[in-house]
C-alpha positions as CSV (number, residue, x, y, z in Angstrom):
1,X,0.0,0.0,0.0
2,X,1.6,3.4,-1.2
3,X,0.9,6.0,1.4
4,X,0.1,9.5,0.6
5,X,2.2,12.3,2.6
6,X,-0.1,14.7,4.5
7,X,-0.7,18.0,3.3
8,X,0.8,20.7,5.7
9,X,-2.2,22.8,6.6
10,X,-1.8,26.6,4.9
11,X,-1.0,29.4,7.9
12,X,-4.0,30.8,9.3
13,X,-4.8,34.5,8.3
14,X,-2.5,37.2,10.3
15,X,-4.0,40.2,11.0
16,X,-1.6,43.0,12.6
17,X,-3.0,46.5,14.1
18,X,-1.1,49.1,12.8
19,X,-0.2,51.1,16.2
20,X,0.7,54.7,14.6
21,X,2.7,56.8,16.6
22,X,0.6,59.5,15.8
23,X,-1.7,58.6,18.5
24,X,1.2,60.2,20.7
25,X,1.1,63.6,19.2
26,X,-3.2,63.5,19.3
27,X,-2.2,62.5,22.8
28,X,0.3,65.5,24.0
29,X,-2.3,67.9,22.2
30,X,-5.2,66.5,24.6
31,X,-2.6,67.0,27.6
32,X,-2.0,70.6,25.7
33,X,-5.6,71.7,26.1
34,X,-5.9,70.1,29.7
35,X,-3.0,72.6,30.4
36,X,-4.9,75.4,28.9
37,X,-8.2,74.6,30.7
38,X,-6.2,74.5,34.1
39,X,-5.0,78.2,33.1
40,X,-8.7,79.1,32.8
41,X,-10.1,77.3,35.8
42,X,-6.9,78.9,37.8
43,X,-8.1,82.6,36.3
44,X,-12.0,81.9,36.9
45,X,-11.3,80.7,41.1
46,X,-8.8,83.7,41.2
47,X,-11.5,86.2,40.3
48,X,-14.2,84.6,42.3
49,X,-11.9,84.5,45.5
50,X,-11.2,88.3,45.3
51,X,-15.3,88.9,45.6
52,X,-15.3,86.8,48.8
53,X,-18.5,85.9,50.2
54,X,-20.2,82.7,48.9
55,X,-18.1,83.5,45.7
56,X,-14.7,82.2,47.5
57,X,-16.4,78.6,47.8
58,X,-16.8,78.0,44.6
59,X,-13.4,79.9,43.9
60,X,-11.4,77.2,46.0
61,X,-13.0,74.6,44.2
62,X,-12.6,76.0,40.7
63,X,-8.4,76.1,41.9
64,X,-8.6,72.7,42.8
65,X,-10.0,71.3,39.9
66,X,-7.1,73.4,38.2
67,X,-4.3,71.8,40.0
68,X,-5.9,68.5,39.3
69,X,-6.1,68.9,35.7
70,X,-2.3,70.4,35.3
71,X,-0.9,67.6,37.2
72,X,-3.4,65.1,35.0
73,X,-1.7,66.5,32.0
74,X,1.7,65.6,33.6
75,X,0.6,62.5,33.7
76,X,-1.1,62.1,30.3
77,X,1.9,62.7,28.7
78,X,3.6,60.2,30.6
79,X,1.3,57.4,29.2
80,X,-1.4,57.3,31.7
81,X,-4.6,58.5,29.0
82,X,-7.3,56.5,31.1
83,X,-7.2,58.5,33.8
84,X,-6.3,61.6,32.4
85,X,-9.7,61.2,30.6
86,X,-11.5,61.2,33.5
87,X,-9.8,64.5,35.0
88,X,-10.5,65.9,31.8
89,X,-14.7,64.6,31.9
90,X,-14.5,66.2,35.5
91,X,-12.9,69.6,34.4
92,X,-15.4,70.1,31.1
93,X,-18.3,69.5,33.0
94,X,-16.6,72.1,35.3
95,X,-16.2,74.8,33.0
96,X,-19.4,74.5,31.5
97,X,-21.1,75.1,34.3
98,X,-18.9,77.9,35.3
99,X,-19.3,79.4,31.8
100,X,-22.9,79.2,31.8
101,X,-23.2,80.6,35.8
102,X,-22.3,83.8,34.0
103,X,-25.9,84.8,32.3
104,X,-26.8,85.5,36.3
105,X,-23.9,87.7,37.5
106,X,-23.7,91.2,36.6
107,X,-23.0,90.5,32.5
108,X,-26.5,88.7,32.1
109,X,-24.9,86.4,29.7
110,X,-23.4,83.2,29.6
111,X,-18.9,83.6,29.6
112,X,-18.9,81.6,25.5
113,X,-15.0,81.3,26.0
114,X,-15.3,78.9,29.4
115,X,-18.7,77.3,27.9
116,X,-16.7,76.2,24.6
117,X,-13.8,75.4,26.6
118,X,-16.2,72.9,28.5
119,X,-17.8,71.7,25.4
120,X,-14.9,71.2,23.8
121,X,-13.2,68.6,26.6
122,X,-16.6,66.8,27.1
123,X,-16.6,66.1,23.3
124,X,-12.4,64.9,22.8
125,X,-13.4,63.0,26.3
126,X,-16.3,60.7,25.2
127,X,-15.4,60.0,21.5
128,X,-11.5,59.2,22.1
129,X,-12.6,55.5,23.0
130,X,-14.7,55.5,20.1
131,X,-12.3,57.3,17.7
132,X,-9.0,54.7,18.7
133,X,-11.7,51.9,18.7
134,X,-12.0,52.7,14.7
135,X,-8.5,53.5,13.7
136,X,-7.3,50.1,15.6
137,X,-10.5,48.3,13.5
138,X,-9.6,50.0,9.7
139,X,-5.4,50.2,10.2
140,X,-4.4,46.8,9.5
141,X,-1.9,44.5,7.8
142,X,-3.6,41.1,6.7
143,X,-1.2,37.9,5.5
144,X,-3.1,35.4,4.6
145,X,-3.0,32.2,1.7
146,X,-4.0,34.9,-1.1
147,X,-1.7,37.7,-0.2
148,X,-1.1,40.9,1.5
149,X,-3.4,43.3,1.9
150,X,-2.3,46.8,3.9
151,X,-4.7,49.7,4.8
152,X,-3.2,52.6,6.5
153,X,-6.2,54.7,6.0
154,X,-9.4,55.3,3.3
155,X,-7.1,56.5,0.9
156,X,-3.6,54.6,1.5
157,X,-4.3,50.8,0.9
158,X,-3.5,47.8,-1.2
159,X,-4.2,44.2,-2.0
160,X,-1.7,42.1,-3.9
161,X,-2.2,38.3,-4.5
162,X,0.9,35.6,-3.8
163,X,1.1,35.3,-7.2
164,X,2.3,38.8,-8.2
165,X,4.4,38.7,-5.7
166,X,8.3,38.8,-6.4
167,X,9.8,39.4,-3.3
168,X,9.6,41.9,-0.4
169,X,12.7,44.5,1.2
170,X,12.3,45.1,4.6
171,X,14.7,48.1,5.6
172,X,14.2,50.2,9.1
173,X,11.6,52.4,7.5
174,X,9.5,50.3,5.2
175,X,8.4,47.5,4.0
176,X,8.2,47.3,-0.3
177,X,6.2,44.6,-2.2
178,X,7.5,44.2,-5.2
179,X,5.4,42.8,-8.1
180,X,6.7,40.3,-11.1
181,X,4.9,42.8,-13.4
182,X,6.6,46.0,-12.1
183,X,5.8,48.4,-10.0
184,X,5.8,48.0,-6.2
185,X,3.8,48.5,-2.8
186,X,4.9,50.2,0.2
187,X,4.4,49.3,4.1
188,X,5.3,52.2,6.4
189,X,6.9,50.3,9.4
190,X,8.8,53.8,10.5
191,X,5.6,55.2,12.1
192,X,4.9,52.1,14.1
193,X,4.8,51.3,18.3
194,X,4.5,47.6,16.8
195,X,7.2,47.8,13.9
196,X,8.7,44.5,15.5
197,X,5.8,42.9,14.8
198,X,4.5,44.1,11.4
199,X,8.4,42.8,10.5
200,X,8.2,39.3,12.0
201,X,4.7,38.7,10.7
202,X,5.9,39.6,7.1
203,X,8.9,37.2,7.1
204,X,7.3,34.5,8.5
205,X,4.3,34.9,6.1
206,X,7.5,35.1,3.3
207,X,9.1,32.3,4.6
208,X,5.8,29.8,4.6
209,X,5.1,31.2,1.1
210,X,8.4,30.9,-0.3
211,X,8.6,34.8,-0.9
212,X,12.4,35.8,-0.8
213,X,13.1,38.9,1.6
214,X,15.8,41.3,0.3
């Protein structure tokens, strides 16, 4: 009896987030406008202290929720977002109320610099989950049995099948695909927290497939 050999099951899918170092900078402009808020808070408890009365109450708190917040940006720009977030919340729901205290005091209208400052945290404070929920779901690098497929954003992307495949050069920077029929593809691995391991998925899926890496 002539046995068969047994086929070596093809790699499952690999599907790598692309972790963009941008999210830093989007980062140290959130901690940016925490810094700026604590200015206005700091102003706003300053003023209301100086009218004394039931005004000074309100004024220590204001100060509080200033130092708070500036030492929360500290701390936001050395990696801890979650609970900077929070401070933040705290702080816009803060100013708002403190911009919109002002239609009863001696102006009759509501302060619109403190009110958008207030708005403005609330907003960047509940749609951050939502908005690094989304660019974890669409920034991906997929190796698979048909090919590569690589979407940085809605208008940087590309699919090429194993078969147009010539070869791939992996330098510090990027990754390029290069095609049998010309032309090539490039992988921005420069930008990266996870460059590592956009690398050593791409050679192993180049090494299973018998693509040579340059």
């Amino acid at each position: 009896m002539v046995s068969t050999p047994e086929r070596t099951p093809p790699p499952e899918a690999v599907v790598v987030p692309l972790r963009s170092r941008r999210m830093e900078r989007a980062e140290t402009m959130m901690a940016a406008l925490d810094g700026v808020s604590a200015l206005n808070l700091a102003l706003e408890g300053r003023e209301r202290l100086a009218r004394g009365g039931g005004a000074a109450a309100l004024g220590w708190a204001e100060l509080s929720v200033a130092a708070v917040l500036l030492v929360t940006a500290i701390a936001m720009l050395r990696g801890r977002r979650h609970l900077g977030r929070w401070v933040s919340g705290l702080a816009g729901i803060v100013l708002l109320l403190d911009g919109l205290s002002r239609t009863y005091g001696p102006k009759g209208h509501p302060s619109w610099a403190l009110t958008l400052n207030g708005v403005v945290l609330l907003t960047l404070v509940l749609l951050a989950p939502r908005l690094a929920a989304r660019r974890e779901a669409l920034r991906v690098l997929r190796l698979d049995g048909d090919g590569i497929s690589y979407r940085r954003n809605r208008f940087r992307r590309f699919a090429v099948s194993r078969a147009e495949i010539a070869g791939i050069a992996i330098d510090d920077r990027s990754a390029v695909v290069r095609r049998r029929q010309g032309g090539e593809r490039r992988i921005d691995l420069a930008d990266l927290h996870n460059r590592d391991e956009a690398e050593a998925a791409l050679r192993a899926w180049a090494a299973a497939h018998g693509v040579p890496t340059l």
